[in-house]
Each structure stands twice: as C-alpha cells, then as structure tokens.
KEFI-195082 format. One line per field, with one value per atom (N, C-alpha, C): x, y, z; atom name. Coordinates in pm, 1 decimal. Atoms other than C-alpha are relative to their C-alpha. Example, Ala and Ser with C-alpha at 12.3 -4.5 7.8 and 13.67 -1.06 7.14 Angstrom:
<atoms>
px <- [89.0 1230.0 90.0 -82.0 1367.0 -77.0] .
py <- [-119.0 -450.0 120.0 -119.0 -106.0 109.0] .
pz <- [0.0 780.0 0.0 -6.0 714.0 73.0] .
atome <- [N CA C N CA C] .
</atoms>
This chain:
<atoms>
px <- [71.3 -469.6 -112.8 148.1 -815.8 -13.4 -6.0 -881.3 -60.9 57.4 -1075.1 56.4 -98.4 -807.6 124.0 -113.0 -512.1 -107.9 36.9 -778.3 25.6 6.1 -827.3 170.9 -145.8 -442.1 62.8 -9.8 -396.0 -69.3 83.3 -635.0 60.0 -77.8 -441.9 142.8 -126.7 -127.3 -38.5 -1.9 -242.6 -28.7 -7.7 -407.1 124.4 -145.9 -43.1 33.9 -112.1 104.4 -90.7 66.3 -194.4 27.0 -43.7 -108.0 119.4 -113.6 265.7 33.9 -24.4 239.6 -28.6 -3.3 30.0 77.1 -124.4 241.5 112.4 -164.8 553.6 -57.9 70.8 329.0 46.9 2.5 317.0 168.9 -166.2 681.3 115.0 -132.7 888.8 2.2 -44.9 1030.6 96.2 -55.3 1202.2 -126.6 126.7 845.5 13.7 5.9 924.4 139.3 -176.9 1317.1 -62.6 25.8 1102.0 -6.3 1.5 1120.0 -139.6 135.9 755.0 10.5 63.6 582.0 -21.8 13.2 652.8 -12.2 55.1 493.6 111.0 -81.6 771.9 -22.6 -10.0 663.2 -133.7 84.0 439.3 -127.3 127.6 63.1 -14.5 15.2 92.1 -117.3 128.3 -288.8 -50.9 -24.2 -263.9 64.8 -94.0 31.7 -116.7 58.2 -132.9 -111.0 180.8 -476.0 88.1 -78.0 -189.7 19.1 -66.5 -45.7 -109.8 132.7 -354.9 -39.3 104.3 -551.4 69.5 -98.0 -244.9 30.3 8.7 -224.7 -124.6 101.3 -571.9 -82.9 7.6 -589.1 75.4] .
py <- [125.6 3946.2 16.7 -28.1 3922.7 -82.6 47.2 3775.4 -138.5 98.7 3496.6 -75.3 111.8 3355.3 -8.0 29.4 3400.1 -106.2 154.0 3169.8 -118.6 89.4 2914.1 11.3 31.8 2927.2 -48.7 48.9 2891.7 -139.7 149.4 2567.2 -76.7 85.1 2446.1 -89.0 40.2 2450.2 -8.6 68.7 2352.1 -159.9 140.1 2007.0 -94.6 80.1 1946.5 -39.0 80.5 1987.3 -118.1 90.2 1796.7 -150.0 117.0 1488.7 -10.0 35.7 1528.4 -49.2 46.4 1462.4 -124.7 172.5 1170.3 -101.8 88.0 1009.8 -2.2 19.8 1086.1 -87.1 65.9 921.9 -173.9 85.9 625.0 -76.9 13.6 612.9 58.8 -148.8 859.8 101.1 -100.3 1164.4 43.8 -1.1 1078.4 68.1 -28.5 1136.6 205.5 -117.5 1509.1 74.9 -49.2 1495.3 -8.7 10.8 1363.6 95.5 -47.6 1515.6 28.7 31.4 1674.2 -98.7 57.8 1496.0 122.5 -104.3 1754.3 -47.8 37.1 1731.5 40.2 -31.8 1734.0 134.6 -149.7 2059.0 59.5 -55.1 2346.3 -8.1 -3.8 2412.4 129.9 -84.4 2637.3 91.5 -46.9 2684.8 109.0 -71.1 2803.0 121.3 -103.0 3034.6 99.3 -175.5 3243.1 87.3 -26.3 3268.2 96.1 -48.9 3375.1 171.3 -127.8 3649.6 88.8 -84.6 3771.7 64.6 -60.8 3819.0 89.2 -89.2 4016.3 100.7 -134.6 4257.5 68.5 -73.6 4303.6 64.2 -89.2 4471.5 106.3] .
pz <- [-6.6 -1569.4 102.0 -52.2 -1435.8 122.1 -119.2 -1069.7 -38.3 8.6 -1224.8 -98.8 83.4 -1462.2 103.4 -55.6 -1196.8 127.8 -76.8 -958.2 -58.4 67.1 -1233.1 12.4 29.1 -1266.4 101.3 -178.9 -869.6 -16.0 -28.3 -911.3 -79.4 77.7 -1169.7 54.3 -109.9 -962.1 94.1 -141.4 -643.6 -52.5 59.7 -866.8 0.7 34.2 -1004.2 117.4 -95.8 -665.3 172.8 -118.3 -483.5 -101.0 111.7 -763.3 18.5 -28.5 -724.8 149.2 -142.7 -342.4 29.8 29.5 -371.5 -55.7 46.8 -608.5 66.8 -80.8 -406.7 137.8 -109.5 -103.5 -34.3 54.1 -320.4 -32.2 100.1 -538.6 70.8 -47.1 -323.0 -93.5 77.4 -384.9 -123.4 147.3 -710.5 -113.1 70.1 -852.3 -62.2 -3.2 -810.0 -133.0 104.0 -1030.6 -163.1 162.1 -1355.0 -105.9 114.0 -1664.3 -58.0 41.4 -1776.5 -150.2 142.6 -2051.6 -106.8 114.5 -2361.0 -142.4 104.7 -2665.9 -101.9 136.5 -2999.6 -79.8 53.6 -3126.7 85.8 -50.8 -3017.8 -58.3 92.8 -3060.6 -74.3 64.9 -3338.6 0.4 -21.7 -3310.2 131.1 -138.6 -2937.2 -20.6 -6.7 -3034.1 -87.7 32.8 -3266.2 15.1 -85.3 -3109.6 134.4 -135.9 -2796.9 -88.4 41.9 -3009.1 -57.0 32.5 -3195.9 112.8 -66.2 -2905.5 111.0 -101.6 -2710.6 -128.2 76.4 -3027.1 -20.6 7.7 -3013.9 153.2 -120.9 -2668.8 -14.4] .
atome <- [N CA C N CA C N CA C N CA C N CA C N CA C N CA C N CA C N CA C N CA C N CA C N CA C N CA C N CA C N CA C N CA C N CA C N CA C N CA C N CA C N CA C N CA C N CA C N CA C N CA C N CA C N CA C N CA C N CA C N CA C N CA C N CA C N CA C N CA C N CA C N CA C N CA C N CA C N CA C N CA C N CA C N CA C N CA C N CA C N CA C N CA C N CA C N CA C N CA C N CA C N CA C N CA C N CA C N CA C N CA C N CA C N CA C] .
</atoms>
C-alpha cells in the first residue's frame, strides 16, 4: 500500500474517532457500544472492481 492511501486511511480514522468523541462529549460513552450502521447486502460493484484490480497487479 502506497504512503498516500495509508494517509487518506489514517484521516479517515482519526475523522471517525474525532466524531465519536464529540458525540460521547454530548451522549456519553454509550455512543461508543453502538452497533455500526450496515447496509443489508454488499456493494457488489465495489467487490469486483476490489478483486479485478488485485488480479491485475
């Protein structure tokens, strides 16, 4: 993985856990036990764009 997708991935997760703090600021730390929000099935579209482009390296 390339230094400039594991940043973007670092910024991603620091967001979540700068958003989960606030809210626990707000609601408490129950905010943190929730259950994510998961979508009923996968994005098929995502997956095979995932797998293609990892057989074509």
């Amino acid at each position: 993985m390339d230094s400039e997708t594991e940043n973007h991935l670092a910024s991603l997760l620091m967001d979540e856990a700068r958003r989960l703090r606030l809210q626990a600021d707000r609601e408490g730390v129950h905010v943190y036990l929730r259950q994510p929000n998961v979508r009923g099935r996968p994005n098929s579209r995502f997956l095979t764009a995932t797998v293609l482009g990892v057989q074509q390296d």
